[in-house]
N, C-alpha and C positions, 0 to 999 in steps of 0.2 A: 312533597306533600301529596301532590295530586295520585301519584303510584299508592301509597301510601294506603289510600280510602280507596283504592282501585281493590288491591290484594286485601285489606281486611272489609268489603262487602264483599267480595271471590270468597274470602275465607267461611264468613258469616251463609252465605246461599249454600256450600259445600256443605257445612255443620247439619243445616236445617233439611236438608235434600236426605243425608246419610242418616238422621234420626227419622224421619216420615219412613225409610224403608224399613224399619226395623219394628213399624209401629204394627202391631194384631189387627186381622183385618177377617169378618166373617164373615159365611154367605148366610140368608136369612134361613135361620130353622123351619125345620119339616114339623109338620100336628105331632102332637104324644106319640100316637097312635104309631105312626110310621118310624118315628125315631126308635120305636120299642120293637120295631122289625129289624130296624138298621143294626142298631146295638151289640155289642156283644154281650152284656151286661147293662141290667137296669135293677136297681136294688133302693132301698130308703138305711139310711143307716149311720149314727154317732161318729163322731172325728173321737179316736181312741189316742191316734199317736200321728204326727208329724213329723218323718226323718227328713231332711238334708242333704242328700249327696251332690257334695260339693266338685267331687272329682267324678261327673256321672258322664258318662260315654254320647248321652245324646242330652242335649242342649235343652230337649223339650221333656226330659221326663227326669229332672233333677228334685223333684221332689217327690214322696212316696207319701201317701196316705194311706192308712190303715184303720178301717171301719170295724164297726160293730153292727151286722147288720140286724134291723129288726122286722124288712118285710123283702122279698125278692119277685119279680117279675119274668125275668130271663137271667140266666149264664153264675146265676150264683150257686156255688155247692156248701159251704158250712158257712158257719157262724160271723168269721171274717175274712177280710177282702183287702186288698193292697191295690190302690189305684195309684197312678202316677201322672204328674204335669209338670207343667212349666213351673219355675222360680221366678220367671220373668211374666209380669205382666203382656209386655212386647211380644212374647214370644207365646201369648194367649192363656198364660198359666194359669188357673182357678186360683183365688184363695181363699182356702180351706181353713176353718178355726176350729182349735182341738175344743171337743165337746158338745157342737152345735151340730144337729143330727140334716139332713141332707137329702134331697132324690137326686142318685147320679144315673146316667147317661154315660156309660164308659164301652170304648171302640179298643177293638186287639189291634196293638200294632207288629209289626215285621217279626218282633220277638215274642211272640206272645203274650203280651204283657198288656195289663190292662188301662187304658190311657183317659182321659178327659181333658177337657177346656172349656173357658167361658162361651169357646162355640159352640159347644154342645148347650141342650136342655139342659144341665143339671142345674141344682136352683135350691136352697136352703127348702125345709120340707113345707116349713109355715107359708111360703109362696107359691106350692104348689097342688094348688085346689084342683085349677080346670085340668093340670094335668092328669093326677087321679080319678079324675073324672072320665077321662080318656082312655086310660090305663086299666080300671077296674083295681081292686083290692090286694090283688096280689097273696103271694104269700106270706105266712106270719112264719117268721124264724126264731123268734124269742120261746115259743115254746113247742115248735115242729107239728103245728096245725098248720089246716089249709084256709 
């Protein structure tokens, strides 16, 4: 009996050791301002579509999101944009809801490919006042004014 509660507290510390390491962990954001130098991409813009890839080659950008953008800052050339994140919370993934419009903050990775997480600034648009503030106005792509 005594082995017993030996090996399942052993068991129980292993579980909770192996789940903390897999848990999202970020350094603290940079001002607007710097993040929109850092960026490769900084744009405002509607969740159009949410694919899935279930069989995706990197762990961290298994799902695609695909905007509609309506204002751009840096690294956007037309109308939509395809960013990519995690599936996994753990693994820092954003979660994006189709419809609900967005300022992202998206970094190229290794593949060119354009990436975000809840490490980044991005932030639904309605919470980002000070950041526009920061940012200045950008441009409108809804109807190819400045």
């Amino acid at each position: 009996m005594r082995n017993f509660k030996f090996f399942l507290m052993a068991g129980v510390f292993v579980l909770v050791a192996a789940a903390s390491s897999y848990a999202c962990t970020c350094a603290p954001s940079q001002s607007a301002t710097a993040e929109l130098k850092r960026a490769a991409a900084v744009f405002s813009g509607k969740v159009l579509e949410i694919k899935r890839h279930k069989e995706a080659a990197n762990l961290f950008e298994g799902v695609e999101v695909i905007f509609v953008v309506d204002r751009d800052w840096k690294g956007v050339e037309g109308t939509t944009v395809s960013v990519f994140t995690s599936s996994w919370g753990a693994s820092c993934g954003y979660g994006f809801k189709a419809g609900r419009t967005y300022l992202v903050y998206a970094y190229e990775n290794t593949e060119r490919r354009l990436v975000t997480s809840i490490c980044s600034r991005t932030t639904r648009l309605k919470n980002a006042r000070e950041d526009l503030k920061q940012i200045g106005p950008g441009r409108d792509r809804r109807n190819g004014s400045d």
